[in-house]
C-alpha positions, -999 to +999 in steps of 0.1 A: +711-781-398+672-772-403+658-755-431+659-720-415+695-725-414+699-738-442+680-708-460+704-686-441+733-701-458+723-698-495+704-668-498+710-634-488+686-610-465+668-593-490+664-628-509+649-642-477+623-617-475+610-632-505+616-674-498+588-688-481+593-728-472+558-739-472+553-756-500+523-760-523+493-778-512+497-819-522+532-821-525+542-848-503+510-863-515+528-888-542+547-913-529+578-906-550+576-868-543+617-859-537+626-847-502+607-811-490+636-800-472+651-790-499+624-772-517+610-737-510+591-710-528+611-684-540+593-654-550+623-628-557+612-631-599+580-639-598+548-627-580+539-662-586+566-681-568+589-707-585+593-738-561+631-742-563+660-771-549+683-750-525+707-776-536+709-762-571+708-729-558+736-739-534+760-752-565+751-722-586+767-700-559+799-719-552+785-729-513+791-764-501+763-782-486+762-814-463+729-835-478+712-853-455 
């Protein structure tokens, strides 16, 4: 499953309109920086964005994920 897909799986259309899976500029800079396919920006609350773990997202909502 890719990350579109997996996107499509946790959040909703309208929430989707609002996820962007970029991620900030240096993350994958550190050497013990976790896994980015799990990661996205949400910015449903915030104007900011909140970088947020799908996999807690996932759990939250009862949906059963395969980690890679």
């Amino acid at each position: 499953m890719n990350k579109g897909e997996l996107m499509k799986t946790i959040y909703t259309d309208d929430e989707l309109k609002n996820i962007d899976p970029s991620l900030p500029n240096g993350w994958d800079e550190s050497s013990d920086a976790p896994n980015s396919y799990w990661f996205v920006m949400n910015y449903n609350e915030s104007c900011f964005g909140c970088l947020e773990d799908m996999r807690l997202t996932a759990n939250e909502r009862n949906i059963e994920i395969e980690e890679i």
